[in-house]
C-alpha positions as CSV (number, residue, x, y, z in Angstrom):
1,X,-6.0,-18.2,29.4
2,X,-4.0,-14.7,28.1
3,X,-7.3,-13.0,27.3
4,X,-9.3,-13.6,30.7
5,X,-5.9,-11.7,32.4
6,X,-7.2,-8.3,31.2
7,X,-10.8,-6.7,30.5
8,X,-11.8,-4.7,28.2
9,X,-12.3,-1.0,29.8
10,X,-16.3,0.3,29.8
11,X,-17.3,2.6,27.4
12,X,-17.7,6.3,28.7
13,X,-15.9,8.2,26.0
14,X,-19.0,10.3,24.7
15,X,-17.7,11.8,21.5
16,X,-18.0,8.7,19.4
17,X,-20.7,7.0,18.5
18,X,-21.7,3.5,20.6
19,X,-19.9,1.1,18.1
20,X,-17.3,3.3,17.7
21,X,-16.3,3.0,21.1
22,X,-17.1,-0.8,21.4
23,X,-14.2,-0.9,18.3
24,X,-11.7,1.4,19.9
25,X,-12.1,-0.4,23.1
26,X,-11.8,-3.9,22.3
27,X,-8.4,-2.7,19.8
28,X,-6.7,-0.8,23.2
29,X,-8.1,-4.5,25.0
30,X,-6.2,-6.8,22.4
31,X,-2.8,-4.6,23.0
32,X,-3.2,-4.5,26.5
33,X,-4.3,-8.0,27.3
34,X,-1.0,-8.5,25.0
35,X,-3.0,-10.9,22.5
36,X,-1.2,-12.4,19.4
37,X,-2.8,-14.1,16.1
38,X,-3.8,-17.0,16.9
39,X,-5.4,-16.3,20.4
40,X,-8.9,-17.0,21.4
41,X,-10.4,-13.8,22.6
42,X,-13.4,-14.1,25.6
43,X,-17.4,-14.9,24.6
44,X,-19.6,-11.8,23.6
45,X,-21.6,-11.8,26.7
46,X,-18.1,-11.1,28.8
47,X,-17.2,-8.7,26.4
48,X,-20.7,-7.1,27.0
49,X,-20.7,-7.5,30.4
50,X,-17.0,-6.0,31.3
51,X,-18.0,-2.8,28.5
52,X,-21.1,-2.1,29.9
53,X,-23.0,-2.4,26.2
54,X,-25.2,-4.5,24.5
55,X,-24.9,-7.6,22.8
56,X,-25.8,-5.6,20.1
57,X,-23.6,-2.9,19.8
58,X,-20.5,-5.6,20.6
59,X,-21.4,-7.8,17.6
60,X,-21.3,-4.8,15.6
61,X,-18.2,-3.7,16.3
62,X,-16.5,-7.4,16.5
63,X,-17.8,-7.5,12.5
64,X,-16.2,-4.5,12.0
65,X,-12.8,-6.0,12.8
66,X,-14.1,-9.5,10.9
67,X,-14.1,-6.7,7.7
68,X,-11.0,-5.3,8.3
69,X,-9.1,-9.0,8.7
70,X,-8.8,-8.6,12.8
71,X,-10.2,-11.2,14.0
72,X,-12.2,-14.1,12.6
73,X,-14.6,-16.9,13.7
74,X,-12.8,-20.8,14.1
75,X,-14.8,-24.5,15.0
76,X,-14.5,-25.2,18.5
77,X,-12.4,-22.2,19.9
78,X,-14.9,-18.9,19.0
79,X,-13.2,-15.6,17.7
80,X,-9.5,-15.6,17.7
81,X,-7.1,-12.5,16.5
82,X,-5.8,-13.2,12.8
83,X,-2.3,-11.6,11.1
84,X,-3.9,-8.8,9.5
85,X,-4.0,-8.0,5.7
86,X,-1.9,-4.6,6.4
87,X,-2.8,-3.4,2.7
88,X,-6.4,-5.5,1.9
89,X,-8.7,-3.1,3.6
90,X,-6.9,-0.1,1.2
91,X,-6.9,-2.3,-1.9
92,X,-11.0,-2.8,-1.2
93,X,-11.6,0.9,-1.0
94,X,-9.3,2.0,-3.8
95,X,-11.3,3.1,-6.7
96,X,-10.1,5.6,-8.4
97,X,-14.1,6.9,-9.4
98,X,-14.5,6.7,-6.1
99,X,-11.8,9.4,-5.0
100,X,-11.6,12.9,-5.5
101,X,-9.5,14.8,-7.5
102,X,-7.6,15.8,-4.0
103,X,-7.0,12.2,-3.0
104,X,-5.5,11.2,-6.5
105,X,-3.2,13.7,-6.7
106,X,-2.1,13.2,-3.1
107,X,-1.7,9.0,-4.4
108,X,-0.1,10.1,-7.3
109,X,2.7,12.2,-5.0
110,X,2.9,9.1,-3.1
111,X,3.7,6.8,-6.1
112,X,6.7,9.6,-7.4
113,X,8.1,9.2,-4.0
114,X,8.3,5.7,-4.0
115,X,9.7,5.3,-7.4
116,X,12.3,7.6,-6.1
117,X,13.3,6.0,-2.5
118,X,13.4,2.5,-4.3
119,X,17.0,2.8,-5.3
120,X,18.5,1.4,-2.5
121,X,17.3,-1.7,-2.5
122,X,17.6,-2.3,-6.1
123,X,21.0,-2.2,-5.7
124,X,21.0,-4.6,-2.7
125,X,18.5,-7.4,-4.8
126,X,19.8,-6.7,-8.6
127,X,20.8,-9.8,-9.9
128,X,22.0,-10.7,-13.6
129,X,18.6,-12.3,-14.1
130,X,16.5,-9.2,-13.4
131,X,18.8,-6.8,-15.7
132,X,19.1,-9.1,-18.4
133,X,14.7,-9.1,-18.0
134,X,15.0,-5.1,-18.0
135,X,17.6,-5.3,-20.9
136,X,14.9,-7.3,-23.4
137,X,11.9,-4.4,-21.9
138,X,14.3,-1.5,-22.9
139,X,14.9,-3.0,-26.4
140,X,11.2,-3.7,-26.7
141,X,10.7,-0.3,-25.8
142,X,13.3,1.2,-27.9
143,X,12.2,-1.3,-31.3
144,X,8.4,0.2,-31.5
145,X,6.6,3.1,-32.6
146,X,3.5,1.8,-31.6
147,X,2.4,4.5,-28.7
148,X,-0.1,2.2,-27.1
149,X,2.9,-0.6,-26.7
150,X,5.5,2.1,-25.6
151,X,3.2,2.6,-22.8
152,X,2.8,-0.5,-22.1
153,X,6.6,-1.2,-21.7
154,X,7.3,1.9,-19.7
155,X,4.7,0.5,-17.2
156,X,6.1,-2.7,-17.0
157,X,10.0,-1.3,-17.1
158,X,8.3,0.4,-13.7
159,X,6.8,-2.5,-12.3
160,X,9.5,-5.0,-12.9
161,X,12.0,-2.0,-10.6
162,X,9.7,-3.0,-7.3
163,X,9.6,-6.5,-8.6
164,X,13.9,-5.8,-8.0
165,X,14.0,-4.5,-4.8
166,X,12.4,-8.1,-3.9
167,X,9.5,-5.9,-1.0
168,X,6.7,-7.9,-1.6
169,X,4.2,-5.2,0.1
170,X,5.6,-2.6,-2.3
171,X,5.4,-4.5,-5.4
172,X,1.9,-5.3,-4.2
173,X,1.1,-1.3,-3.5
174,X,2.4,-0.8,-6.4
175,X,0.4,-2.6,-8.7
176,X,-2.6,-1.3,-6.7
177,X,-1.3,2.4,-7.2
178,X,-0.9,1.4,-11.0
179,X,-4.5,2.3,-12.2
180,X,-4.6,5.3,-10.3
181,X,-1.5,6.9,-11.2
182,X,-2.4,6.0,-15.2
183,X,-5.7,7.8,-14.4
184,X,-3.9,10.9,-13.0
185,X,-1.9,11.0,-15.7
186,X,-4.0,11.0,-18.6
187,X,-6.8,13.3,-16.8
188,X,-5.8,15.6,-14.7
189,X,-1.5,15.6,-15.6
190,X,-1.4,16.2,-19.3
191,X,0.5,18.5,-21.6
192,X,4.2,17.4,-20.0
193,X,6.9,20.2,-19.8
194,X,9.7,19.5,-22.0
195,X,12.5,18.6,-19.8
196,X,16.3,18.9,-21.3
197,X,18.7,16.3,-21.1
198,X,15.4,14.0,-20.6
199,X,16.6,10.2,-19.1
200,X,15.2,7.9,-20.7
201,X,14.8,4.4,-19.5
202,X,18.0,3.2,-21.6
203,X,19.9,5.7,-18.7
204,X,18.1,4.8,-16.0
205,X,19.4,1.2,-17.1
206,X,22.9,1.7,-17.6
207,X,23.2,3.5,-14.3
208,X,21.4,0.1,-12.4
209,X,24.5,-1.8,-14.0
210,X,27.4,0.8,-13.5
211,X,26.0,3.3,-10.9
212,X,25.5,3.8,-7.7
213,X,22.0,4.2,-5.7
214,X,23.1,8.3,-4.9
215,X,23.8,8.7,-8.9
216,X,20.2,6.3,-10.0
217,X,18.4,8.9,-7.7
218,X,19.5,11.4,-9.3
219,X,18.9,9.6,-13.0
220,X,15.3,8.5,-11.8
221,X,14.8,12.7,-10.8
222,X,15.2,13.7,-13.8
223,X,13.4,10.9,-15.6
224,X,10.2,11.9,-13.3
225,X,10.5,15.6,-13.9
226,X,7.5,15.9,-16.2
227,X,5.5,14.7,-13.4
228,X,7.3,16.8,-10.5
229,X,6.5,19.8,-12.9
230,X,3.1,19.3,-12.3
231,X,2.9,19.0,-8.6
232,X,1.4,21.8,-7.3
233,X,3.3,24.0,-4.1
């Protein structure tokens, strides 16, 4: 059995607390012992025994890893390592009245930067499908006066770019960046500069059909430069 071919080290580091070492120790014993999903990982009392804790301690730390999608319990064969949810512990803890004013502007950097490094693979993944969808957003867009719906399309216009570039964990932190960046937005970034020469969504459009990713860049820049303005040095 892979797991019984490497202990877990005892615990000695003395600047964390007792489950905080159990946890560190039994992640460095997973990569060491080489362990993949799917792999049964030894009982608590030889865990335990080869840290040098309690039972206690140990079953604290293994839920700790239960929470975070690590490992989980299975009929017949005890704890075994999982594929981990590499964005569900985030997605749980991302609240926007739970963060502070520091945090959401550093998410709201984040998002800008992704809209902007996206342009690759939207050229790679466009297909006549997804720009005949954008075509029918922009003319939506473009037929309302409605401010509420205006907003509305230029979230969706936004959302259906990472739905493009066909990266299923981006679309995915995308949406869960979505409520955050709308909070930033309306709270703490209002009044927008006036930018000249704006590009508007209709440009950023034309250049997905007849650009290229340098020149979209450069489009998408300029279409984000109300928010840039408002990113502190």
């Amino acid at each position: 059995m892979k797991a019984l071919k490497v202990k877990p080290k005892p615990v000695i580091d003395q600047s964390l607390s007792l489950v905080d070492k159990v946890e560190l120790n039994l992640r460095e014993y997973f990569t060491e012992a080489n362990l993949q999903p799917g792999d049964a990982i030894p009982k608590e009392a030889e865990l335990a025994e080869s840290m040098g804790v309690s039972r206690t301690a140990l079953r604290e730390a293994l839920s700790r890893l239960r929470t975070l999608g690590l490992i989980e319990s299975k009929r017949n064969r005890g704890i075994i390592l999982t594929q981990p949810d590499i964005l569900g512990s985030f997605e749980r803890v991302l609240n926007p009245m739970l963060l502070d004013s520091a945090t959401l502007q550093d998410i709201f950097e984040l998002r800008l930067v992704l809209e902007m490094g996206i342009a690759d693979l939207l050229f790679i993944r466009k297909t006549n499908e997804s720009i005949r969808k954008l075509e029918l957003l922009v003319e939506k867009e473009e037929n309302t006066k409605d401010r509420f719906l205006k907003n509305r399309y230029d979230a969706e216009f936004h959302s259906m770019l990472y739905e493009i570039s066909g990266n299923q964990t981006l679309l995915r932190f995308q949406k869960m960046l979505h409520p955050i960046f709308n909070l930033v937005h309306s709270g703490q970034i209002i009044g927008k500069t006036e930018v000249k020469n704006a590009v508007i969504h209709r440009d950023l459009l034309n250049e997905l059909k007849e650009g290229t990713p340098s020149s979209f860049r450069e489009k998408m820049s300029v279409h984000l430069k109300v928010y840039f303005d408002n990113v502190d040095e």
